[in-house]
LOBALO-716395 format. One record per atom (N, C-alpha, C): residue in three letters; x, y, z. Coordinates in steps of 0.2 Angstrom, whole numbers, plus 2048, in hexadecimal, padded with zeros to 3 digits. Each point is the difference from the previous one (the first is absolute). Example, Ala and Ser with C-alpha at 12.3 -4.5 7.8 and 13.67 -1.06 7.14 Angstrom:
// residues 2
ALA8427E4827/ALA7FC806800/ALA804806800/SER7FE8057FC/SER804806801/SER7FC805803/
END
This chain:
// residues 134
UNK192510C3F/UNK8067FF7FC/UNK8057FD804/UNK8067FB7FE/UNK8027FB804/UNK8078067FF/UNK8047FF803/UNK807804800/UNK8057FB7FE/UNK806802800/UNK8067FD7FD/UNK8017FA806/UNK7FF802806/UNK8017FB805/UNK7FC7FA802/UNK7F9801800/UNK7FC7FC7FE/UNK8017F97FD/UNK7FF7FC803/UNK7FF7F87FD/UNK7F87FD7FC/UNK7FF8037F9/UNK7FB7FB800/UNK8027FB7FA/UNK7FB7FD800/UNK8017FB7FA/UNK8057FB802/UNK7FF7FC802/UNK8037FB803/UNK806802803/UNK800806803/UNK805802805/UNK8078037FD/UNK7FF8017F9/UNK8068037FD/UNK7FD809800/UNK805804800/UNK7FE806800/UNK8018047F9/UNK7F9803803/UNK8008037F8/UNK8078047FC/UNK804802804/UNK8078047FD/UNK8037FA7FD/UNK8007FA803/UNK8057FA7FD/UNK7FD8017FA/UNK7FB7FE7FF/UNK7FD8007F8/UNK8028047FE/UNK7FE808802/UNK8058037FA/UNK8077FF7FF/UNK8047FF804/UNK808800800/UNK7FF7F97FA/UNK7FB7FB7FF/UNK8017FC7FC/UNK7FF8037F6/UNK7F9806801/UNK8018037FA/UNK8058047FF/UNK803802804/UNK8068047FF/UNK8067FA7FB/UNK8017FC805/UNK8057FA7FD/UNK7FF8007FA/UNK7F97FE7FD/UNK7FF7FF7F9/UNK7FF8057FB/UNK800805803/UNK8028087FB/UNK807800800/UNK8027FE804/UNK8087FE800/UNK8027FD7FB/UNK7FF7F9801/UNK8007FE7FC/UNK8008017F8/UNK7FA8007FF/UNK8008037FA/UNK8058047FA/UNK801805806/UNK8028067FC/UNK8077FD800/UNK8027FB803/UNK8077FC802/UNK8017FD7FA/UNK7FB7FC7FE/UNK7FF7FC7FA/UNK8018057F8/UNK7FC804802/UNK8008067FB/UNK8058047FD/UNK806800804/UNK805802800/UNK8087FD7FF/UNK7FD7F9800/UNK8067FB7FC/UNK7FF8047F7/UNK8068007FE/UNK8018007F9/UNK7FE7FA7FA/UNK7FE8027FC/UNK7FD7F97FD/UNK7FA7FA802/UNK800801806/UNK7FC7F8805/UNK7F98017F9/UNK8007F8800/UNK7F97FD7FB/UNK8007FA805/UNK7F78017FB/UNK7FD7FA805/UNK8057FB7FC/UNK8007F9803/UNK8047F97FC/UNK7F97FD7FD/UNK8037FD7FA/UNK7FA7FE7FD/UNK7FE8007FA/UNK7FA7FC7FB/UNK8018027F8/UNK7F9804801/UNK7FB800805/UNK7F88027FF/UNK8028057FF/UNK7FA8037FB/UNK8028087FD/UNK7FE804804/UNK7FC7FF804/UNK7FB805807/UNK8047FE806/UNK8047FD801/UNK8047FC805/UNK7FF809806/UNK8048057FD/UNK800805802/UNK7FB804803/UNK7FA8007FE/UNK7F9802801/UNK7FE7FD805/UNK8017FA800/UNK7FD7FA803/UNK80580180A/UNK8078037FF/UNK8047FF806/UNK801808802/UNK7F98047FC/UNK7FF807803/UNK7FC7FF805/UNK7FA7FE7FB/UNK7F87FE804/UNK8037FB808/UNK8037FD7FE/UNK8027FC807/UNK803805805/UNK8068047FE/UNK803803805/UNK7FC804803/UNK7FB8047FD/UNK7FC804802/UNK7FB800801/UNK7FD7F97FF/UNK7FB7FC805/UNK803800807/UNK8047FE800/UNK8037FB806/UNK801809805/UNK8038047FC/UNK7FE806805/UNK7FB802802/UNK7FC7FF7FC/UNK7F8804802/UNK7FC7FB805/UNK8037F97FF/UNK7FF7FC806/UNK801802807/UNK806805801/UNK8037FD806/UNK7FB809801/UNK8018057FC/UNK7FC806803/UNK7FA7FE800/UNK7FD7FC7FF/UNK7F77FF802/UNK8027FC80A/UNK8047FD800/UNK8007FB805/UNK802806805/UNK8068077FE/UNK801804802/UNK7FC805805/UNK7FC8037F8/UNK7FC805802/UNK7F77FD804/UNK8017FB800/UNK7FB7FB802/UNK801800807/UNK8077FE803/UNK801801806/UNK7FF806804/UNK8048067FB/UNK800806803/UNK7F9804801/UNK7FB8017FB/UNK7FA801801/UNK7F87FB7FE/UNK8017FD806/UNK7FC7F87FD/UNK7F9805800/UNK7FE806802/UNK7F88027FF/UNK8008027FB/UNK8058027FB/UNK7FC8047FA/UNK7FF7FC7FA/UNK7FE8037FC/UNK7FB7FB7FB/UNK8067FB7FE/UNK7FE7FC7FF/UNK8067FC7FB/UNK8008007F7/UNK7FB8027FE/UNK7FF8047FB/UNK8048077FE/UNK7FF803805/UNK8038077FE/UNK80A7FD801/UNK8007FD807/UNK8077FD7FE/UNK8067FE7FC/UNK7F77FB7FD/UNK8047FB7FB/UNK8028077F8/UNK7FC804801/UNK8018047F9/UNK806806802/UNK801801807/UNK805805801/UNK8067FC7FF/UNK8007F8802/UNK8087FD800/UNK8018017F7/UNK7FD7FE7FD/UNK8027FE7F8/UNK7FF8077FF/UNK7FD806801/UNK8058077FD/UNK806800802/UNK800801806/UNK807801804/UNK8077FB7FB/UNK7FD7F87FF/UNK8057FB7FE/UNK8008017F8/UNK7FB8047FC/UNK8008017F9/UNK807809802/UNK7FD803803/UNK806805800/UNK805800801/UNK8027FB804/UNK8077FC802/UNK8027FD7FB/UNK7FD7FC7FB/UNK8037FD7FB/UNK8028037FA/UNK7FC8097FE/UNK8048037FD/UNK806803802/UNK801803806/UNK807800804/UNK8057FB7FC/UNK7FE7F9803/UNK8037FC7FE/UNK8057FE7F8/UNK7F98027FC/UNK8018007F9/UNK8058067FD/UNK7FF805803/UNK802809800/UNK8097FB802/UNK8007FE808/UNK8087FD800/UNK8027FC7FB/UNK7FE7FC7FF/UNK8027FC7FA/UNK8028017FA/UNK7FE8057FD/UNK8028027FB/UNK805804801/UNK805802805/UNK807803801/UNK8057FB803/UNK7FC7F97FC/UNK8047FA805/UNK8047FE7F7/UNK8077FD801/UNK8027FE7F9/UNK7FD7FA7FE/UNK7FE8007FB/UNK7FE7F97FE/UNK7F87FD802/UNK7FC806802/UNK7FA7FF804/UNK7FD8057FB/UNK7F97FE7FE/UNK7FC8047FF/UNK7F9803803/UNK7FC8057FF/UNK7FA802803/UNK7FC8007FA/UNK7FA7FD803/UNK7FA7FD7FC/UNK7FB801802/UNK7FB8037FC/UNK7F7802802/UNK8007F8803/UNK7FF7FA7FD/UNK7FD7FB800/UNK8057FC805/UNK803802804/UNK8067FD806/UNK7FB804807/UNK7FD8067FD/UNK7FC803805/UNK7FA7FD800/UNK7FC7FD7FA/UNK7F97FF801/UNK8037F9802/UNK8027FD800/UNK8017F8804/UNK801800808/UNK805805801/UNK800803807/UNK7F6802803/UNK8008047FC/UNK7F9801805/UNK7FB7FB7FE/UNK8017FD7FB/UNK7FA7F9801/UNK8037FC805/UNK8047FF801/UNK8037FB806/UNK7FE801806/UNK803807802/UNK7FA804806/UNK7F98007FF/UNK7FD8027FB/UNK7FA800801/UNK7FC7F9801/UNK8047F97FC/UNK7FE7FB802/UNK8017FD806/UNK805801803/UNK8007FE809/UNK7FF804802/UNK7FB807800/UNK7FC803804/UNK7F97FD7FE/UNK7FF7FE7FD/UNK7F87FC7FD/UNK8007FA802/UNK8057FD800/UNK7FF7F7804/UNK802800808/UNK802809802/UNK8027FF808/UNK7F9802803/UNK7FC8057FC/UNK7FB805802/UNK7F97F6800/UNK8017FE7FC/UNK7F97F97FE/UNK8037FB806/UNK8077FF800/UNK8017FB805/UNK7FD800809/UNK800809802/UNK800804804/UNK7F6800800/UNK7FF8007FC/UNK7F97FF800/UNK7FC7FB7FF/UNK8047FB800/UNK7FC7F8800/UNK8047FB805/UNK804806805/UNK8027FD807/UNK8047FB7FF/UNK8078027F9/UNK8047FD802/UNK808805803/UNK7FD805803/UNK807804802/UNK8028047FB/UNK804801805/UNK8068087FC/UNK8077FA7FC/
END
């Protein structure tokens, strides 16, 4: 099991990776807490659509994450513990937002959040197994 000081993966260490999930839960919840904030735009799923991204885009960086930090364990089991972990985080997320003015909290703001992780844990786990990297 590599440690926080450990260099792999092309020589970045696996805590830098998280310090970058960390950022984008930052993020988020940063985003989340503007009053008002909509996606721009006339698409009626614009919203659904810039869920699924941003929580893809996290579930990304914790597969690249927890890939560095324990490159033996199944990638499988991985991929299924980050999208619990990034589905439970997203109702958090949804839980703050509804005490946000002008924001609301929505089942369907959740399921677009976890299709989004679940979908960048299923093209990071296929890329990872047809040897195109993390």
């Amino acid at each position: 099991m590599a440690n926080a000081s450990e260099r792999t993966d092309g020589g970045r260490p696996p805590l830098l990776r998280w310090w970058l999930v960390a950022a984008c839960v930052a993020l988020i919840f940063t985003l989340s807490s503007i009053p008002g904030l909509a996606v721009p735009g006339t698409f009626e799923y614009r919203d659904k659509i810039a869920h699924a991204l941003e929580y893809g885009g996290l579930s990304w960086l914790v597969w690249r994450a927890a890939g560095a930090s324990w490159p033996a364990a199944p990638k499988l089991a991985r991929g299924l513990l980050a999208v619990l972990a990034i589905s439970a985080l997203a109702v958090v997320d949804e839980k703050f937002q509804a005490h946000v003015p002008g924001r609301e909290s929505s089942v369907y703001d959740w399921m677009a959040d976890t299709l989004g992780a679940s979908l960048a844990q299923v093209v990071s786990l296929r890329r990872e197994k047809h040897g195109g990297g993390a």
